[in-house]
VOPA-145282 format. One line per field, with one value per residue: residue number from 1; y, x, z of N, C-alpha, C, O in turn. Coordinates in steps of 0.1 Angstrom, whole numbers. Layout:
num: c(NUM, ...)
n.north: c(Y, ...)
n.east: c(X, ...)
n.up: c(Z, ...)
ca.north: c(Y, ...)
ca.east: c(X, ...)
ca.up: c(Z, ...)
c.north: c(Y, ...)
c.east: c(X, ...)
c.up: c(Z, ...)
o.north: c(Y, ...)
o.east: c(X, ...)
o.up: c(Z, ...)
This chain:
num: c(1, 2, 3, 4, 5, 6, 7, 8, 9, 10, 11, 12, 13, 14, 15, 16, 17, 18, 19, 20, 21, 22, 23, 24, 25, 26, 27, 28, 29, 30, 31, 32, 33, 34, 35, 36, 37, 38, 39, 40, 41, 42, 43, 44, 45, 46, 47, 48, 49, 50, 51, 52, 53, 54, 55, 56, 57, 58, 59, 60, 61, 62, 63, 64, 65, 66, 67, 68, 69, 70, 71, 72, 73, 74, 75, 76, 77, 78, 79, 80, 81, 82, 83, 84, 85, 86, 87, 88, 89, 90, 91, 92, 93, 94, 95, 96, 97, 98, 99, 100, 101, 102, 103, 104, 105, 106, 107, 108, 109, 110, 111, 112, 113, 114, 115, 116, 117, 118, 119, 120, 121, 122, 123, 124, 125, 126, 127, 128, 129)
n.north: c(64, 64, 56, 48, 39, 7, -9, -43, -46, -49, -43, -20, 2, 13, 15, 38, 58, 61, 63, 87, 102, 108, 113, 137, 161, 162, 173, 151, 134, 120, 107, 91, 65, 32, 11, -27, -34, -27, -27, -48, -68, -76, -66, -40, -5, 23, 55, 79, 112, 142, 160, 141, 103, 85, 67, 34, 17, -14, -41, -65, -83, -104, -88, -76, -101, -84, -62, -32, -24, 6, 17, 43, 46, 64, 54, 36, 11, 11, 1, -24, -37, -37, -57, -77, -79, -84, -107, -124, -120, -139, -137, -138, -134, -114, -103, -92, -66, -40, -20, -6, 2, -1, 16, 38, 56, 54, 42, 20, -8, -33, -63, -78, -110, -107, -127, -129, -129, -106, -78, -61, -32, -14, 14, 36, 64, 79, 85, 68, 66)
n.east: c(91, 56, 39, 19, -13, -30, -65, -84, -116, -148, -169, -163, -178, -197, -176, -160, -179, -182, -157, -153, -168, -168, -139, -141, -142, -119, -96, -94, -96, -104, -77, -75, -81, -75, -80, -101, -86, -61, -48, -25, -25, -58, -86, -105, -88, -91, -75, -69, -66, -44, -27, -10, -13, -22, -37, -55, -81, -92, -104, -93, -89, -98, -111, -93, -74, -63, -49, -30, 6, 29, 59, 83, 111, 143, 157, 161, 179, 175, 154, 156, 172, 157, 138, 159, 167, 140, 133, 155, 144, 127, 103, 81, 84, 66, 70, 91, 119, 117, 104, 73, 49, 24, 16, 24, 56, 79, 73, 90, 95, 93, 78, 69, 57, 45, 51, 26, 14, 1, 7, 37, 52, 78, 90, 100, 97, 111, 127, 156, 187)
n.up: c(91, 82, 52, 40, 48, 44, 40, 42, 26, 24, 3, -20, -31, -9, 12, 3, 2, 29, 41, 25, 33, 59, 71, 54, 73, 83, 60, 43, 10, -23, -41, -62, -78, -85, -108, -115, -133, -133, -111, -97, -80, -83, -82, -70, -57, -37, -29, -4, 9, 24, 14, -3, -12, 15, 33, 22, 3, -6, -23, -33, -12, 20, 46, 70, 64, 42, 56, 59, 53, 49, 50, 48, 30, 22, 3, -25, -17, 9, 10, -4, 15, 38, 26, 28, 51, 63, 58, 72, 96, 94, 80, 56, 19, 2, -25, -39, -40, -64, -89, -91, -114, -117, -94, -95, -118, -101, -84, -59, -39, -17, -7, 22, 44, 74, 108, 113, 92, 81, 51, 45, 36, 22, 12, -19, -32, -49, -80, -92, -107)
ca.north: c(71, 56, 61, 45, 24, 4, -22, -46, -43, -61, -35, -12, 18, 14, 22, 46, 66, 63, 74, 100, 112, 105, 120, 149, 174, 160, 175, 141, 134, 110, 108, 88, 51, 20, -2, -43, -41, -17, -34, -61, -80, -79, -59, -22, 0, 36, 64, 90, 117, 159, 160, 126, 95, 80, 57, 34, 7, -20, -50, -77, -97, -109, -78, -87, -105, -75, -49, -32, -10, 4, 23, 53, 48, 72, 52, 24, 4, 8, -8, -38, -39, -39, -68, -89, -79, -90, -123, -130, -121, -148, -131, -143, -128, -113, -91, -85, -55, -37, -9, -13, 11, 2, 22, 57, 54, 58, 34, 13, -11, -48, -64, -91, -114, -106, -139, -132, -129, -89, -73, -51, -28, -9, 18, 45, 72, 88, 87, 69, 53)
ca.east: c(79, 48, 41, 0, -21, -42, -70, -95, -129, -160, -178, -160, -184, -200, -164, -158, -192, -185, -147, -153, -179, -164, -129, -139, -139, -103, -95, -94, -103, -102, -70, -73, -89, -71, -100, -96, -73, -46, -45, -14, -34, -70, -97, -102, -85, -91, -66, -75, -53, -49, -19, -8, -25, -17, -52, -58, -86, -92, -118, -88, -83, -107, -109, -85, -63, -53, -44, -14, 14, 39, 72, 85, 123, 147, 163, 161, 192, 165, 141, 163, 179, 146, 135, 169, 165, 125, 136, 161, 138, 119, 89, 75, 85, 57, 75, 110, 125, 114, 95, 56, 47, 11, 7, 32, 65, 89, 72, 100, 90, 95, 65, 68, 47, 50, 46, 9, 5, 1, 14, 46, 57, 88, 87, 108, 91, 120, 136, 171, 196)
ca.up: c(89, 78, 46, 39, 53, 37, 45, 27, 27, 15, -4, -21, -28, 4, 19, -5, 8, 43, 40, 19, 44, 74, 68, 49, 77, 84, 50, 35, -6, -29, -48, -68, -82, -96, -112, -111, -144, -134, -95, -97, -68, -89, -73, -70, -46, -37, -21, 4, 16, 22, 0, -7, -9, 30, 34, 9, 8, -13, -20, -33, -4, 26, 54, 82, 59, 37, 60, 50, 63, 46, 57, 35, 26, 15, -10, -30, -10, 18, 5, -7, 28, 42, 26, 32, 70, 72, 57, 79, 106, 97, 75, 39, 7, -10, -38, -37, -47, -75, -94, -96, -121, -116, -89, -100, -123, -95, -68, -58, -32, -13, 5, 35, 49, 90, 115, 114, 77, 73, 48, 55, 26, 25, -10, -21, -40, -57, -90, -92, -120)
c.north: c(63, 65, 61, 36, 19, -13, -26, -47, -51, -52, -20, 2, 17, 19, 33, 55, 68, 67, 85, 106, 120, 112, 133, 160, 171, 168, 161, 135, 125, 115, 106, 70, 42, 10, -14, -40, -38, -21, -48, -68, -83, -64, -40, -13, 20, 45, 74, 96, 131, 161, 152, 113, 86, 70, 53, 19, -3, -37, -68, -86, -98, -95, -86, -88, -97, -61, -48, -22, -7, 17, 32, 46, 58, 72, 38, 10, 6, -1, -21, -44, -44, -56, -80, -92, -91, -107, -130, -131, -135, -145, -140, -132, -128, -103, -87, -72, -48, -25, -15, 3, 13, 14, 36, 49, 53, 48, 18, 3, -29, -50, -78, -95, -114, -122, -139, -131, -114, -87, -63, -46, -17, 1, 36, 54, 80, 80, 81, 61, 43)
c.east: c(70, 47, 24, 0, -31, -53, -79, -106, -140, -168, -172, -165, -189, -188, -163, -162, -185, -171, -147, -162, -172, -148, -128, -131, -119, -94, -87, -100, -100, -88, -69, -79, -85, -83, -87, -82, -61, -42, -33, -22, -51, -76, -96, -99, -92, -83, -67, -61, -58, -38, -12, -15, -18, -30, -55, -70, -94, -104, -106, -82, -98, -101, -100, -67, -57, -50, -32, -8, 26, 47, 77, 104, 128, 155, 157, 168, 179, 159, 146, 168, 171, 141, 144, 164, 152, 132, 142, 152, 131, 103, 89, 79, 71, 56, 87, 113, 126, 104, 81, 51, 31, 6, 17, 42, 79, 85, 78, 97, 90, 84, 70, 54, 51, 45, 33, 4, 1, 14, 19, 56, 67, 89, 91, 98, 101, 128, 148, 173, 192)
c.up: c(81, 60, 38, 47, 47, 44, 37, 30, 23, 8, -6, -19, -13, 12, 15, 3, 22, 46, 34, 31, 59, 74, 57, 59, 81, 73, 40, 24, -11, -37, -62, -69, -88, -97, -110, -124, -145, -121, -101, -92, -75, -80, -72, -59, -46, -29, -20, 4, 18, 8, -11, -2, 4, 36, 22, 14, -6, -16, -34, -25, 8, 39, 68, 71, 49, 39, 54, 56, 52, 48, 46, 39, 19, 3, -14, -23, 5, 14, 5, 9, 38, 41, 28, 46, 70, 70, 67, 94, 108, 88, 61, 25, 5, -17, -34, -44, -58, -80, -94, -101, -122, -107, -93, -110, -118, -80, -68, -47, -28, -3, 10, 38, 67, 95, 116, 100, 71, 65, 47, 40, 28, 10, -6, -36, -53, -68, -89, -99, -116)
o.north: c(54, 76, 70, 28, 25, -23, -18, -52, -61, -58, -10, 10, 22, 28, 41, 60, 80, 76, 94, 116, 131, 120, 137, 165, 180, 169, 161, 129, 117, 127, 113, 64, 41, 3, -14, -44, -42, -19, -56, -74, -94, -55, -32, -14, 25, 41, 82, 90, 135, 163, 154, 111, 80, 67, 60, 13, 3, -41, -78, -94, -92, -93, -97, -83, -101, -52, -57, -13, -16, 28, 28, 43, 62, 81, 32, 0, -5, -12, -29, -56, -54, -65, -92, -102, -102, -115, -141, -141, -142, -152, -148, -122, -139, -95, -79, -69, -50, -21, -27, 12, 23, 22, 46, 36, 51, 47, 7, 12, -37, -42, -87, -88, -121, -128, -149, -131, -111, -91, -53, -53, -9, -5, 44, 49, 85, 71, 89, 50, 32)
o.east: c(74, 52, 19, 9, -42, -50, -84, -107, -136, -178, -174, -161, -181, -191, -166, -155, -183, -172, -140, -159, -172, -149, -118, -120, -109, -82, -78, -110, -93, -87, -64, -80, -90, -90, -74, -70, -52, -31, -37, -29, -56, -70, -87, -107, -97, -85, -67, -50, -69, -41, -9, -21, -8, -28, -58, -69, -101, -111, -111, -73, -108, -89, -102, -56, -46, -49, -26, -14, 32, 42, 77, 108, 121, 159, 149, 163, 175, 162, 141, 166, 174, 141, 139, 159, 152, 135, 138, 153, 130, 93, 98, 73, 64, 46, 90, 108, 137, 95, 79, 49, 25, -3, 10, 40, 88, 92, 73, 94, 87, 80, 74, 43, 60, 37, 29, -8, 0, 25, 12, 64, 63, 90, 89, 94, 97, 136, 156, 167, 196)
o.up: c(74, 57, 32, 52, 46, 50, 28, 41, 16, 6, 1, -11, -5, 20, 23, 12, 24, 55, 39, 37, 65, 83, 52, 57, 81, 77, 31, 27, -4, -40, -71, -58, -99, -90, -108, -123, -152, -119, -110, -100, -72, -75, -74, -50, -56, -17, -30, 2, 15, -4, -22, 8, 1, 48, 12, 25, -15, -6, -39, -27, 5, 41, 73, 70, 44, 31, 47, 63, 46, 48, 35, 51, 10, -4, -7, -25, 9, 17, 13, 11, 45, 49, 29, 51, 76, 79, 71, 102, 119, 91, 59, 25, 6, -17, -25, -55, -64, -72, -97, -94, -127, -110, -91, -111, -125, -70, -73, -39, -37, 6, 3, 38, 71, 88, 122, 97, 59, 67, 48, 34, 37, -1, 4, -46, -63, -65, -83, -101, -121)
């Protein structure tokens, strides 16, 4: 199951404006706003959604090169598994296995680099020892 999507942009508010607009009638809202100093990656993102944030879009990387996908897991052992597997596939580490408390207190999550350079995130939402 997917779990967001995110991509990068050249002008934040200008996106901002034209997603908020444009995905209203969808019932699509702002969620919520990480500025540059709370982003790991730099730059400021923003996350759309109806009840959770599932579109996210961001102005730290060059448009193209930081689309983003990432896959819901149901555990943590996912996630890790996940990123053994991409590796072996043949993909790029970029974040192994770990909490990122930047973006919640519970977002657990491994990112790959796929054979074309997107990144491919794998993140467990839930709570565990």
């Amino acid at each position: 199951m997917l779990d967001h999507v995110g991509l990068a942009v050249s002008d934040i508010q200008r996106s901002r404006a034209f997603y908020e607009r444009a995905l209203s009638p969808l019932g699509y809202r702002v969620m919520g706003v990480i500025p540059p100093d709370r982003n790991a990656s730099g730059g400021a993102a923003v996350m759309f959604g109806i009840d959770d944030p599932d579109f996210v879009i961001a102005d730290n990387e060059r448009p193209g090169e930081g689309n983003h996908i990432a896959f819901r897991a149901d555990n943590r052992a996912q996630v890790a598994a996940f990123h053994a597997a991409a590796l072996a596939a043949g993909g790029h580490d970029n974040g192994p296995p770990g909490l990122r408390p930047h973006y919640h207190p519970q977002h657990y999550a491994a990112f790959m680099r796929d054979p074309d350079g997107f990144n491919v995130e794998a993140v467990c939402h839930r709570a565990e020892g």
